[in-house]
N, C-alpha and C positions, 0 to 999 in steps of 0.2 A: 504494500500500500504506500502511496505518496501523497503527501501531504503538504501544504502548502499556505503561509500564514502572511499577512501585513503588518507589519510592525510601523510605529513612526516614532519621529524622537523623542526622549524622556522632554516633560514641559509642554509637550503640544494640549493645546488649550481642549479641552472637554467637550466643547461643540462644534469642533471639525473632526476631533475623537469619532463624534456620536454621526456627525453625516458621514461620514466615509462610514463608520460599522453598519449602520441603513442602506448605506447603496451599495454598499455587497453582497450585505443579505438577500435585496433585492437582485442582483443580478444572480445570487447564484441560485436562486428557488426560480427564474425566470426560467419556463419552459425552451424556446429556443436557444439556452444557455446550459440546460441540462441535455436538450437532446445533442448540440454539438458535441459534448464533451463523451456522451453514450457512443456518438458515431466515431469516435478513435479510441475506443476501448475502454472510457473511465467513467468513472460515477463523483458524483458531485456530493458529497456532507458539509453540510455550513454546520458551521460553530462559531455562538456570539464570542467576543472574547473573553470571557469568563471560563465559558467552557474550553477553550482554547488554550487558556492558560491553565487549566487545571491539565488538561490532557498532556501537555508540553511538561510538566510537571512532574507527572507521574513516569512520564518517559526519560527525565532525567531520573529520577529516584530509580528506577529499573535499571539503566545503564553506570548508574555508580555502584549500585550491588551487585551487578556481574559482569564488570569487566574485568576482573582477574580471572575470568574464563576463561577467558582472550589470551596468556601466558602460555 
């Protein structure tokens, strides 16, 4: 799975925060945005950034407890 997030820089004012996380949301629940993405093999999952950061989160805590596997 690939995954793919927006980040902007630390300080950015909360209500250019909240329209860009709106107009992504928006594009990516947009049917002709899901179906191109279906039509080269992928699937679309939106996550507000809340969810986004918890999931970024938990994939760090997973890759600091086992990458001494990796040895």
């Amino acid at each position: 799975m690939v995954t793919r997030g927006v980040v902007v820089p630390k300080g950015t004012p909360e209500p250019i925060i909240s329209t860009l996380e709106n107009a992504l949301e928006n594009v990516a629940n947009s049917e002709g945005f899901k179906t191109d993405i279906e039509n080269v093999g992928g699937t679309v999952r939106y996550l507000n950034r809340e969810d986004y950061t918890a999931y970024l989160e938990r994939n760090n805590e997973f890759i600091e407890n086992n990458a001494h596997l990796l040895d």
